[in-house]
C-alpha positions in Angstrom: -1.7 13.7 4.5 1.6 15.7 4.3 4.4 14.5 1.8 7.8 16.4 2.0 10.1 15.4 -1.3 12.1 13.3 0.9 9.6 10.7 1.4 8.2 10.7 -1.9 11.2 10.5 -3.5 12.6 7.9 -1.1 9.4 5.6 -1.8 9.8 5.9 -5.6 13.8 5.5 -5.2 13.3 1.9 -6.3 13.6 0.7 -10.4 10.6 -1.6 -9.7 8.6 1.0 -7.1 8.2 3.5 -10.1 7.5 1.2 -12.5 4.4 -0.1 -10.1 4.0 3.4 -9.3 3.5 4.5 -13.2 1.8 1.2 -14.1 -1.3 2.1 -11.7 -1.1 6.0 -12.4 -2.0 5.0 -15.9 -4.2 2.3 -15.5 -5.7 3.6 -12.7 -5.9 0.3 -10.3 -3.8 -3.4 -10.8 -3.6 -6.3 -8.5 -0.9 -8.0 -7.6 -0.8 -10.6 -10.4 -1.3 -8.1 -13.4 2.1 -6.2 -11.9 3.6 -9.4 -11.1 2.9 -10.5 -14.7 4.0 -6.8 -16.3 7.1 -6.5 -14.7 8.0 -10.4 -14.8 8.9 -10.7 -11.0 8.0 -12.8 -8.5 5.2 -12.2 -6.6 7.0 -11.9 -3.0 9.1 -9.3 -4.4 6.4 -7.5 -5.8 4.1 -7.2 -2.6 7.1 -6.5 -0.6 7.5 -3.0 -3.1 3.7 -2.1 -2.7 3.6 -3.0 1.1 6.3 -0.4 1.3 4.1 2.1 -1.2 1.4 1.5 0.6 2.8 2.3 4.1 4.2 5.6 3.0 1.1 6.6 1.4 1.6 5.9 -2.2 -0.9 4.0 -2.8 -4.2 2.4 -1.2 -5.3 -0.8 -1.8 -8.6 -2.7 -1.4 -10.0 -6.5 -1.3 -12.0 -7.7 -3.8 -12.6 -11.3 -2.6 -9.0 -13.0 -3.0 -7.3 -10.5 -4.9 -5.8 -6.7 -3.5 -6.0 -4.3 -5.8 -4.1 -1.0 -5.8 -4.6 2.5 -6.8 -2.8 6.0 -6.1 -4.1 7.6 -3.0 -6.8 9.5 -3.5 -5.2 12.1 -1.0 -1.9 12.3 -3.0 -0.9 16.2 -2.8 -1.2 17.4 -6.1 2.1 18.3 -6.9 2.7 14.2 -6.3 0.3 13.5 -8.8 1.7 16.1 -11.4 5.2 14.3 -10.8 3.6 10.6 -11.5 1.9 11.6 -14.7 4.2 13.9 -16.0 6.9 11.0 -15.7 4.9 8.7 -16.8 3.5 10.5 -19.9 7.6 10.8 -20.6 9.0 7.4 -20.5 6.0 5.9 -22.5 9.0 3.7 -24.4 10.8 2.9 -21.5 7.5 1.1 -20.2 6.8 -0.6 -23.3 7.3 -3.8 -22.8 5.9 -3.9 -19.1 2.6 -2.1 -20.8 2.5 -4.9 -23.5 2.9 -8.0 -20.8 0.1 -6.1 -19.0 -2.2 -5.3 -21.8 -1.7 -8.8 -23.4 -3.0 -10.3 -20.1 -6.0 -12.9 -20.2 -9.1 -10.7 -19.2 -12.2 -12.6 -17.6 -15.8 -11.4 -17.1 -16.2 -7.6 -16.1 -12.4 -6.8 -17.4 -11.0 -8.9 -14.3 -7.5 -10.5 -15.0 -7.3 -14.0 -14.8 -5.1 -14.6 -11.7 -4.0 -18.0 -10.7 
């Protein structure tokens, strides 16, 4: 998989693509209704962000009976990966409150969110 900085920074160009983007970098995977939750949009707008993540190579999702989860490619070059955690280890407070929605989140069995 080859990134130029063009395309990466063109995918993350977006207030509500980083935010997904740093929400999953630190908690490793989401679905769609803990980052519709976090963030406090609506769920069309949301999958329309990660379709677009997902399509330039942001991020890979996978089924899990109804619900997608996503996750940072695996095959993210590391200098990608450096950008995504260094930024997010940096704006901690400015992802406060979509950290607190998340983390407040019902949990069910096996740390699952509660989705309806």
């Amino acid at each position: 998989m080859q990134f130029t900085p063009t395309e990466v920074f063109k995918s993350l160009a977006d207030d509500t693509r980083v935010r997904i983007a740093l929400l999953i970098a630190g908690e490793g995977e989401l679905c769609v209704c803990e980052l519709t939750e976090s963030l406090q949009e609506r769920q069309p707008k949301i999958s329309r962000h990660l379709s677009l993540l997902r399509s330039s190579g942001v991020l890979l999702d996978r089924r899990q009976g109804q619900w997608v989860y996503y996750r940072l490619h695996p095959e993210l070059p590391a200098w990608v990966m450096s950008i995504l955690q260094q930024t997010l280890a940096a704006n901690q407070q400015w992802l406060a409150e979509d950290l607190r929605r998340l983390h407040a989140m019902e949990r069910g069995p096996l740390s699952q969110p509660v989705c309806n």
